[in-house]
C-alpha positions as CSV (number, residue, x, y, z in Angstrom):
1,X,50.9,108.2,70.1
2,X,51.1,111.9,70.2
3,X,51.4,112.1,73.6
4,X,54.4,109.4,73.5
5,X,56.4,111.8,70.6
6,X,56.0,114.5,73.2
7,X,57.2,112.5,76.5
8,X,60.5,111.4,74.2
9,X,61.1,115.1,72.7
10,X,61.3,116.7,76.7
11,X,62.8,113.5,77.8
12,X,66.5,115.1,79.1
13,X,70.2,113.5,80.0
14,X,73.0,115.3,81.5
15,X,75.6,114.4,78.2
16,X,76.3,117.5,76.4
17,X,74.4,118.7,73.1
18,X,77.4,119.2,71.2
19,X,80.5,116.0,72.3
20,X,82.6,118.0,69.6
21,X,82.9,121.5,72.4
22,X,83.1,119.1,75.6
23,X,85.8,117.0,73.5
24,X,87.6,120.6,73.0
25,X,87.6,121.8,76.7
26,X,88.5,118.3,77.8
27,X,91.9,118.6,75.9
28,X,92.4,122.7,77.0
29,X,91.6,120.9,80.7
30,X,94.4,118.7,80.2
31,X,96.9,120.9,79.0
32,X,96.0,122.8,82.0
33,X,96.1,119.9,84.3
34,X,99.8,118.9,83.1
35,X,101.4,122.9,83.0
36,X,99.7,122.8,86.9
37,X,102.2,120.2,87.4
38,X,104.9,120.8,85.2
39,X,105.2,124.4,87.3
40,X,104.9,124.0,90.4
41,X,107.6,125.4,91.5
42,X,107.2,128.4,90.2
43,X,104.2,128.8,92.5
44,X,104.0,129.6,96.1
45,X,103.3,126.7,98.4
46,X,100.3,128.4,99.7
47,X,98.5,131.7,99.9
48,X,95.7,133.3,101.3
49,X,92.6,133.7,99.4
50,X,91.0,137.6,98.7
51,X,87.8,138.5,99.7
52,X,86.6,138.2,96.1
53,X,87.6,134.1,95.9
54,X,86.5,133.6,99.1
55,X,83.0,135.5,98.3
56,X,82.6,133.2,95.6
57,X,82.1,130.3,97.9
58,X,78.7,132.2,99.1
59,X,76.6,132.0,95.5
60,X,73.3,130.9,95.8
61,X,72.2,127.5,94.5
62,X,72.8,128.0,90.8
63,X,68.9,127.2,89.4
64,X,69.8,128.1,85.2
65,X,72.1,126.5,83.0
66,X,75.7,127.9,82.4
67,X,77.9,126.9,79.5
68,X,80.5,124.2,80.9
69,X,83.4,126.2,79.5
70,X,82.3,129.5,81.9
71,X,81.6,126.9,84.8
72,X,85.6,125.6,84.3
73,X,87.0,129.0,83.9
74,X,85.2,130.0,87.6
75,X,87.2,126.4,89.0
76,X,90.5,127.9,87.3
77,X,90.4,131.0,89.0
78,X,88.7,130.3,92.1
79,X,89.8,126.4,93.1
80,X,92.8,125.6,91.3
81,X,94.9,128.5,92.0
82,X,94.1,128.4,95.7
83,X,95.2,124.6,96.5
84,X,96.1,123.3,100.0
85,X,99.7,123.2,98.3
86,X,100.3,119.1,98.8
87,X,102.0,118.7,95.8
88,X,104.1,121.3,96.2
89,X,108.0,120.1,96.8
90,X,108.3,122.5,99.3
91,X,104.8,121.4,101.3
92,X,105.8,119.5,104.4
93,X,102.7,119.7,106.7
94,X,101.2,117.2,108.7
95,X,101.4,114.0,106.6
96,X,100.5,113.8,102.9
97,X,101.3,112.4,99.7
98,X,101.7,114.6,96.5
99,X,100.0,112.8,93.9
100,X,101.3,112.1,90.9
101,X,100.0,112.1,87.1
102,X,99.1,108.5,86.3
103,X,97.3,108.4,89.2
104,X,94.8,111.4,88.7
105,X,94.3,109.9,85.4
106,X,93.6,106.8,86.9
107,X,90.9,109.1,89.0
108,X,89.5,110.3,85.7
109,X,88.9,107.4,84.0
110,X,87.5,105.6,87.4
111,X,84.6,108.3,87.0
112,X,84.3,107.9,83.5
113,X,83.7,103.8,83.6
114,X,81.3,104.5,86.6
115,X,81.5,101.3,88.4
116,X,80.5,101.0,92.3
117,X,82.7,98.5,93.9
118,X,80.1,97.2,96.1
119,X,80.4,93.8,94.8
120,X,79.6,92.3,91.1
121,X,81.0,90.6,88.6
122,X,83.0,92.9,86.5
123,X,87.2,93.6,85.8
124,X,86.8,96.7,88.6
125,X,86.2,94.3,91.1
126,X,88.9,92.0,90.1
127,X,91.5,95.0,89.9
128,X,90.2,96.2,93.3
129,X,90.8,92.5,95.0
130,X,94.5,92.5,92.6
131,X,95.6,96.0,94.8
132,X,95.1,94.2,97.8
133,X,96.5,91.1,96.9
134,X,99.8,93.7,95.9
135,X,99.9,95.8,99.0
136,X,99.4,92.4,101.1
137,X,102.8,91.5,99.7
138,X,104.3,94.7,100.1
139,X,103.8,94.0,103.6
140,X,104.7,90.4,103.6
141,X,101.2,89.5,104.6
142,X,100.1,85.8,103.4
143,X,98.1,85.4,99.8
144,X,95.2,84.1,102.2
145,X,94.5,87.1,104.1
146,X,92.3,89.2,103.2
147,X,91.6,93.2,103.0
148,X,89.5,96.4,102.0
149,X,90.2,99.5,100.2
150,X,89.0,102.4,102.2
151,X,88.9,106.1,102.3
152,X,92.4,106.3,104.5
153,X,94.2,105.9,107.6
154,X,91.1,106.4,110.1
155,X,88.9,104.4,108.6
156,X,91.4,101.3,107.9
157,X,92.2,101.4,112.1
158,X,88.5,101.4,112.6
159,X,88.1,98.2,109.8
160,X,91.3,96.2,111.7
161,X,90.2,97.1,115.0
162,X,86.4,96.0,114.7
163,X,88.0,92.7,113.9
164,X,90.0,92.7,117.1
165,X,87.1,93.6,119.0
166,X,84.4,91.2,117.6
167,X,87.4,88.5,117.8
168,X,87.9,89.0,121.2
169,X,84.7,89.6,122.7
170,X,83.8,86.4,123.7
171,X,80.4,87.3,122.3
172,X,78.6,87.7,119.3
173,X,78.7,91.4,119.7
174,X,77.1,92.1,116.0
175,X,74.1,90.0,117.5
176,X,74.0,91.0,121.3
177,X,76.0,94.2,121.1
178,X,78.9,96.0,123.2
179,X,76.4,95.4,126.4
180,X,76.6,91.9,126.4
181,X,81.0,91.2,126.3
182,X,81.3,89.6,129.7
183,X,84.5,91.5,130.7
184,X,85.2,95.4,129.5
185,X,87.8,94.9,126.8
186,X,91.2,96.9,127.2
187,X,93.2,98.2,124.0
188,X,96.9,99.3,124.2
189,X,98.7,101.9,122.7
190,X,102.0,104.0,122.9
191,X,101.0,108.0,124.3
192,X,101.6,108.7,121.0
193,X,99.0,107.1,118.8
194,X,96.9,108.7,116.4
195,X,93.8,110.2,117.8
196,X,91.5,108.4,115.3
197,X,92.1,105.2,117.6
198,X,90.3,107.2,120.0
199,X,87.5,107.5,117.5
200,X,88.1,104.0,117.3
201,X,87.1,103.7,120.5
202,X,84.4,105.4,120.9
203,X,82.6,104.4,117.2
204,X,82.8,100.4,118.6
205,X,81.0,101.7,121.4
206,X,84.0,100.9,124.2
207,X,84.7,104.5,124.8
208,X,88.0,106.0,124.8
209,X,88.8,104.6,128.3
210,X,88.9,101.8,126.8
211,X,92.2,102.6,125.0
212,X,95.2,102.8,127.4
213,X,97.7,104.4,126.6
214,X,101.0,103.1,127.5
215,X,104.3,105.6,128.5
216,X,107.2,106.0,125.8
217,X,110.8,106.0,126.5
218,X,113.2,108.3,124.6
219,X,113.0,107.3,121.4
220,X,108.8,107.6,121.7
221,X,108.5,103.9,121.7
222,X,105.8,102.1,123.7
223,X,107.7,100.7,126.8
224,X,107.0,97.4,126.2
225,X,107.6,96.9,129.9
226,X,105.1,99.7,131.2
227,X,102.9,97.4,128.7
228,X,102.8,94.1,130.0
229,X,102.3,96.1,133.8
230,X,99.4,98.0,132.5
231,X,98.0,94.4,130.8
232,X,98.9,92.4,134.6
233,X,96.8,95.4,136.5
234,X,93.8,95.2,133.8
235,X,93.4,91.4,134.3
236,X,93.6,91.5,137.9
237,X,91.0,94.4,138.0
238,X,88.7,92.6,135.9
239,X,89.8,93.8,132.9
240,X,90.0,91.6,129.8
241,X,93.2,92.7,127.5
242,X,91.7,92.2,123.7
243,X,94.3,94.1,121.8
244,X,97.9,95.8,121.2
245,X,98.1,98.5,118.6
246,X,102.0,98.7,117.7
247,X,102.4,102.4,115.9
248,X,104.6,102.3,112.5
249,X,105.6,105.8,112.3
250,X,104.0,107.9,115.1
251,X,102.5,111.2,113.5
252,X,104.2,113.2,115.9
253,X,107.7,112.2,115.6
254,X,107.8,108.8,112.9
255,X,108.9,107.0,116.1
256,X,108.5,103.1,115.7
257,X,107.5,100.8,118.2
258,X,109.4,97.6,118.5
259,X,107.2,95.3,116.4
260,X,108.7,92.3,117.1
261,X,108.7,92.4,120.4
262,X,104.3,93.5,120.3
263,X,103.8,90.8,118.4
264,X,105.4,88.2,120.4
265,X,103.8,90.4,123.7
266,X,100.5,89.9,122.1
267,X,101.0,85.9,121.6
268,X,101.8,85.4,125.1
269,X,98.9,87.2,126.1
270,X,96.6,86.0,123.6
271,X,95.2,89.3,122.4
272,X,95.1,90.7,119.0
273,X,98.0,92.4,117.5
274,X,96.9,95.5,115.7
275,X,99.6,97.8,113.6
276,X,98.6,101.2,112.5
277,X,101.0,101.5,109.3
278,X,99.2,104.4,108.0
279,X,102.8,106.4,107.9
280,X,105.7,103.5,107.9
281,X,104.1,100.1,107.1
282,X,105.6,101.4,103.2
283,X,108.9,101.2,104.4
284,X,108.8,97.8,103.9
285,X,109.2,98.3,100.6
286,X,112.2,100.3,100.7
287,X,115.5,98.6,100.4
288,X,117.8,100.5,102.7
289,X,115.4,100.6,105.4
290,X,112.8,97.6,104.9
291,X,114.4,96.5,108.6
292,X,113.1,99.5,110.3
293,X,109.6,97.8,110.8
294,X,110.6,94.2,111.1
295,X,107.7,92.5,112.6
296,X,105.0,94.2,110.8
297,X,104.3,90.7,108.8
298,X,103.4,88.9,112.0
299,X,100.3,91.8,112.9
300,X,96.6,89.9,112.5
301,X,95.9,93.7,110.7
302,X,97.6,96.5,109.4
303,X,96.4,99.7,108.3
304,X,98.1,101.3,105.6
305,X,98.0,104.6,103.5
306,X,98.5,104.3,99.4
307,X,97.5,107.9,99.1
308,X,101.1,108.7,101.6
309,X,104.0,107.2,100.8
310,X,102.4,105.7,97.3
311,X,101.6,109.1,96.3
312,X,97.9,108.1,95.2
313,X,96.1,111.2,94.9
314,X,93.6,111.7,98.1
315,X,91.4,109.3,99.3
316,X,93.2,106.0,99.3
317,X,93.8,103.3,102.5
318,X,93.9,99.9,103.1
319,X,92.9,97.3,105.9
320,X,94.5,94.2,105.8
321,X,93.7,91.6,108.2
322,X,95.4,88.1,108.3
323,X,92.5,86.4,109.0
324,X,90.4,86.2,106.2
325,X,87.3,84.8,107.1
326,X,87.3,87.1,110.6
327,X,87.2,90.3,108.3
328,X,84.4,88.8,106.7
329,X,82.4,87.7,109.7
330,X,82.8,91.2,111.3
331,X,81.0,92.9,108.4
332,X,79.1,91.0,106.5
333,X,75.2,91.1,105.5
334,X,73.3,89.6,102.5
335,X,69.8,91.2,102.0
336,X,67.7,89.5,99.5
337,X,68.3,92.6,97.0
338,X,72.5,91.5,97.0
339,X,71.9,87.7,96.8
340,X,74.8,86.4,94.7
341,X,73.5,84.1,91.9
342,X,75.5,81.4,89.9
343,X,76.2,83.5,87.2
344,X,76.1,87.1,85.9
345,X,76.3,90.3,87.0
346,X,75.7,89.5,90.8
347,X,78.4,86.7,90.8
348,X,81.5,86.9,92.1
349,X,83.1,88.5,95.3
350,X,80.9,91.0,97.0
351,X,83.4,93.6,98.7
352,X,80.6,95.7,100.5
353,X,81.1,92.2,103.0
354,X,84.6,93.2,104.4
355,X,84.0,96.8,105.4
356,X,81.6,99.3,106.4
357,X,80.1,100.5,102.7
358,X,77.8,99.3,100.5
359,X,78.4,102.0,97.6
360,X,82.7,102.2,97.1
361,X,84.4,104.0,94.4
362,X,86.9,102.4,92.1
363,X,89.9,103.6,94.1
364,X,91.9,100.8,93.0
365,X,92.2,102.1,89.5
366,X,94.6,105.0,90.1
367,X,96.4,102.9,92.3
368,X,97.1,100.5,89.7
369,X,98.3,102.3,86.7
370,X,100.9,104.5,88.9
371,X,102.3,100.9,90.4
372,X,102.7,99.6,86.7
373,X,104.2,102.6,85.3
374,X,106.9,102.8,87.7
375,X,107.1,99.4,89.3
376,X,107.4,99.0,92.9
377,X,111.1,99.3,93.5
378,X,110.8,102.8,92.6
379,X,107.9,103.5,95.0
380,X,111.1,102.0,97.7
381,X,113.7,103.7,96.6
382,X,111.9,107.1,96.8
383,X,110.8,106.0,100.6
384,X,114.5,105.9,100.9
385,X,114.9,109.1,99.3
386,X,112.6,110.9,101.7
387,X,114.7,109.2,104.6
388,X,117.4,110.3,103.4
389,X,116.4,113.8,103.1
390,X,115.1,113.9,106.8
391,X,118.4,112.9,107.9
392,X,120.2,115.7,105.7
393,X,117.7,118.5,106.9
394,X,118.6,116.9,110.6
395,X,122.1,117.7,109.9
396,X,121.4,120.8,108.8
397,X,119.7,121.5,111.9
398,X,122.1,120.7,113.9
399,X,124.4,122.6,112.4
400,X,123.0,125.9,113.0
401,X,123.5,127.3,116.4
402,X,120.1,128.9,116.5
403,X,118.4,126.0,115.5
404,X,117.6,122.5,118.1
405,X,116.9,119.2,116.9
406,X,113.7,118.6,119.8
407,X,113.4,114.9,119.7
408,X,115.7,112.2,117.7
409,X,115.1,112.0,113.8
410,X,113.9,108.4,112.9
411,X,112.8,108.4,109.2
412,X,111.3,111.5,107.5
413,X,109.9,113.4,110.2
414,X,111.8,116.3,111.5
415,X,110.8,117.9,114.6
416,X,112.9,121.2,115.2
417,X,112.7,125.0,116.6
418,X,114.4,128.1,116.4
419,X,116.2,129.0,119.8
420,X,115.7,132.4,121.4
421,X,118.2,133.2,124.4
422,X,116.3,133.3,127.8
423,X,112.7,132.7,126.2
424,X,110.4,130.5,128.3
425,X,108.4,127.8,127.2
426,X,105.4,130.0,126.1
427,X,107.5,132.8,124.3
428,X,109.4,129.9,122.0
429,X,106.2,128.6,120.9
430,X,104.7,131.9,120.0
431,X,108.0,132.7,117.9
432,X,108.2,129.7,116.3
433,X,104.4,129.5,115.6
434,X,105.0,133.2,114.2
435,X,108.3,131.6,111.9
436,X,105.5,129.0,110.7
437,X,103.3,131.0,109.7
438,X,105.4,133.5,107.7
439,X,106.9,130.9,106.0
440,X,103.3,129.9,105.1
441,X,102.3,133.2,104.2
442,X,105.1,134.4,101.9
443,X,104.8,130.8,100.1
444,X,107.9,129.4,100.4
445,X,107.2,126.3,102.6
446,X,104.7,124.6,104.5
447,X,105.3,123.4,108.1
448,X,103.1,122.3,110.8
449,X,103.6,122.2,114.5
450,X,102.9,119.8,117.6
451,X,104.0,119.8,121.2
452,X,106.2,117.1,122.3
453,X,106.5,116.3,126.1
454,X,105.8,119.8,126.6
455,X,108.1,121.1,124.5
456,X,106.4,122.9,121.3
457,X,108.4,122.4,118.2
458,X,108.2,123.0,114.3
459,X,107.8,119.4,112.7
460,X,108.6,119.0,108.9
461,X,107.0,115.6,107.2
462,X,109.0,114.7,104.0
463,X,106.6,112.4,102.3
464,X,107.0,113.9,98.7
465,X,108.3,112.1,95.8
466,X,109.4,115.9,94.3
467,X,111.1,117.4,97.3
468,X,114.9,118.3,96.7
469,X,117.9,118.8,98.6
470,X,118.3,122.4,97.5
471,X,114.5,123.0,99.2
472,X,115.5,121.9,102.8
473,X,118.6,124.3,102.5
474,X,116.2,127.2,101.3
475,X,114.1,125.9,104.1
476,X,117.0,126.8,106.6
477,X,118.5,129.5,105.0
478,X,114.6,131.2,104.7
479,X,114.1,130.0,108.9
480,X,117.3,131.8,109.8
481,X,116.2,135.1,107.7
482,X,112.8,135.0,109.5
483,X,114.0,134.0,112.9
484,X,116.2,137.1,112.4
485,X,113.2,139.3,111.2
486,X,111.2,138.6,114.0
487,X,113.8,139.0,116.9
488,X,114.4,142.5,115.1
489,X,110.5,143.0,115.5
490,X,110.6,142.3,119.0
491,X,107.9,140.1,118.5
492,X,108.8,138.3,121.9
């Protein structure tokens, strides 16, 4: 007996000692958390660490204790004054979303309720399969489809296009493997898909010549008739055509491939149709420009992004794949240790079945809450918005005579540079890389760059819901100053 008393007096837990001093630091956490986002604009976009921060990042494994309100004022300093800057109304780099309250909330209490969306029966798996169901009619998809919530863009491609493969093998490839499809299967993309198809690729085991990429024309749409040549020369070299992936929104330029005509393209042929949505598909959802990706309903998958154009903060995507039972088949596996039984806690839907992990957070959660506080017309009009505001920096742009427009302006991604008289190729890309990364540096906005059909340009990705009109003229104005500065320099 005394040996029992003593096992249950060092028996530990990680809950605090005292709730009353972690209920206290929770609420000065908060008030933090909302003044972080209340001022943003008062901060720069972005700025290089010191030494000191980034010397932080090299302490040892801690091995004692330290009193939570120390370890959150070493996060204050050190992580939340040094963010990437995505929420930032003047942060247009790459493509990203820029969170919103509700939604980190939604986060929070996720964590707190703890649940692992693996399967069960419980109300996080029925929210998780209600998200779906919503972004399936977002994107006019039919209640009988089915679909995963997944990290993000790459991982929903990889979900929609296992499908396609395993569909089309003409094998069981989960049972006999890649080695074993009778004719090497051909995928089909514009030259300007996303590279994580050719992840994709080489993940399913295909390889990335597997996925041919197909010319654009001069808009940076697939040529659908470069498409069906590439697809007559494959089957008459052996080759078996499994799958077009049409491109909502290329990440280079937001060009959009003619859906419509893919989908009919893919009927014809009999191969699976395949849109990456991860930057557009949303846009169906918008009410002034829902017709931009016309065609996207008739795909047998889409991947989509919540955590872009939804502004769920990071990580949230989607699969969707029409064909329910497919997705199902493709992934998959009941153990004896995740038998389903009648009743109880193991009843229900199993959702580890349509994707690729067994242990998945409650994503949907955060997702949720922001959709019912603001409805989904909102989420559309501020798609519009950020349209809208591409087309008014484009103008802009255009309006400057030491500024060029590099490629057409399709929805909210502006691709421009700064002209310099009698630079070459090579000296226009090291000024504007030099413009980008001063304007970077001083804080005032973040660009990236890409290189377009040879032609290297600054590229400005409006996906934020708190980006104003008066920040793409500061954005011009602030290029102009710099472009200026540098020439001065003689920096080329």
């Amino acid at each position: 007996m005394d040996s029992l008393r003593e096992l249950m007096a060092t028996e530990e837990t990680l809950d605090p000692a005292d709730w009353a001093d972690v209920q206290a630091l929770s609420h000065r956490i908060v008030d933090d958390a909302i003044g972080h986002l209340r001022d943003v604009r008062e901060r720069p976009v972005w700025r290089e660490m010191p030494a000191e921060v980034r010397a932080f990042f090299s302490a040892p494994l801690p091995h004692e204790p330290s009193l939570i309100a120390d370890v959150y004022g070493e996060v204050a300093r050190n992580v939340m004054a040094y963010p990437m800057g995505n929420i930032h109304p003047r942060f247009w780099s790459w493509y990203m979303g820029s969170s919103n309250f509700t939604g980190a909330l939604g986060d929070f209490l996720a964590a707190i309720q703890g649940s692992n969306l693996g399967g069960g029966n419980h109300a996080a798996g029925l929210m998780d399969s209600q998200v779906v169901d919503w972004l399936k009619e977002m994107v006019g998809f039919p209640a009988s489809a089915s679909g995963t919530l997944v990290s993000g863009g790459s991982m929903a491609n990889i979900i929609g296009l296992t499908v396609a493969r395993n569909a089309k093998a003409g094998v069981d490839v989960r049972e006999s493997g890649v080695g074993a499809i009778p004719k090497p299967l051909r995928f089909y993309a514009s030259d300007q898909v996303h590279s994580c198809h050719r992840k994709a690729m080489e993940v399913l085991g295909l390889g990335n010549r597997a996925l041919r990429r197909i010319p654009t024309d001069a808009a940076l749409r697939i040529d659908v008739d470069a498409l069906k040549r590439a697809i007559a020369e494959d089957r008459e070299a052996g080759f078996k055509p499994a799958c077009v992936i049409g491109t909502a929104g290329t990440v280079n330029t937001g060009a959009l491939d003619d859906l419509r005509s893919l989908a009919a393209l893919a009927a014809e042929e009999d191969m699976w149709f395949h849109v990456d949505g991860c930057i557009a598909a949303l846009i169906a959802i918008a009410p002034q420009n829902a017709s931009l990706v016309a065609g996207i309903e008739q795909a047998h998958s889409i991947a989509l992004d919540p955590h872009k154009w939804l502004h769920v903060p990071f990580e949230a995507g989607c699969a969707l794949v029409r064909d329910a039972s497919a997705h199902r088949n493709a992934f998959a596996v009941t153990p004896e240790y995740l038998e389903s039984t009648p009743r109880g806690l193991a009843s229900g839907q199993w959702l580890h079945d349509f994707g690729l992990q067994t242990s998945r957070g409650f994503r949907a959660l955060k997702i949720w809450m922001a959709l019912k506080e603001h409805g989904v017309e909102k989420f559309g009009r501020l798609i519009d918005q950020n349209i809208a505001q591409a087309r008014y920096l484009a103008s802009l742009i255009e309006a400057e005579p030491a500024l060029e427009l590099t490629v057409p302006t399709t929805i909210n991604i502006v691709c421009f540079r700064h002209r310099v008289e009698g630079a070459s190729e090579e000296q226009l890309k090291a000024f504007n890389t030099e413009l980008m990364l001063r304007l970077q540096e001083e804080g005032i906005a973040a660009l990236s760059d890409t290189t377009i059909h040879g032609r290297h340009c600054l590229r400005v990705a409006i996906t934020n819901h708190r980006t104003r009109r008066d920040d793409l003229d500061l954005l011009v104005r602030e290029t102009l100053r710099i472009g200026r500065e540098v020439e001065v320099a003689g920096l080329i």
